[in-house]
C-alpha positions in Angstrom: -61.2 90.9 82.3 -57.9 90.1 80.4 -58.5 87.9 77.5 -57.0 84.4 77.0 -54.0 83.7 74.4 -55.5 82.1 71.3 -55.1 78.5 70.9 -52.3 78.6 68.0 -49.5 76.4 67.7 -46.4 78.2 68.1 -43.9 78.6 64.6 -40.9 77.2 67.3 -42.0 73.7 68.1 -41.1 70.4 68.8 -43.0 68.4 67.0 -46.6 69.9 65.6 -46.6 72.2 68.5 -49.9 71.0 70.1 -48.6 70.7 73.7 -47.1 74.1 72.9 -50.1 75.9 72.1 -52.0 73.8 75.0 -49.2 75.1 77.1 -49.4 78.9 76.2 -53.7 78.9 75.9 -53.9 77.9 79.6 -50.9 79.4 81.3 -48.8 76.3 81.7 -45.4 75.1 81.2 -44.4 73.5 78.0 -42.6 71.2 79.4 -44.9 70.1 81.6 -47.7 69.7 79.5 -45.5 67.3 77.3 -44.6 65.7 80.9 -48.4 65.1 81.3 -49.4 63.7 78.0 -46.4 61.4 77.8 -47.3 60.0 81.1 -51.2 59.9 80.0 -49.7 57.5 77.1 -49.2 54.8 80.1 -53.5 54.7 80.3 -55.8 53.6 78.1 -57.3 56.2 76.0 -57.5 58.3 72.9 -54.5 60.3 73.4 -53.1 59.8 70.2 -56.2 60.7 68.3 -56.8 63.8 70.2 -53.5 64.8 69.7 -53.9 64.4 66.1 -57.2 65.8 66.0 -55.9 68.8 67.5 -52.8 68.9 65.0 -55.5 69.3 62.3 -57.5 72.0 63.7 -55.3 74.2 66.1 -54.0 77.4 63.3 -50.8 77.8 63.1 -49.2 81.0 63.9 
């Protein structure tokens, strides 16, 4: 079974590299994955926190 990339944000990013690293841990697009969580901004939620909870604990690489 091939292991999974680490969940690291990336040194080139746009911002704190979260949807980067979300991108590359599961297989996805960048781009797309900022697509998604841009749109997920239009519902109510705790998207904002989570993405700054995740800014604090995802390593850098």
């Amino acid at each position: 079974m091939a292991s999974s990339p680490a969940l690291v944000r990336p040194r080139q990013r746009l911002l704190a590299g979260v949807c980067a690293g979300l991108a590359r841990r599961f297989g996805m697009s960048p781009t797309l994955v900022r697509l998604l969580f841009l749109l997920s901004m239009l519902l109510p939620g705790p998207q904002i926190l989570a993405y700054l909870v995740l800014w604090v604990i995802m390593p850098s690489e």
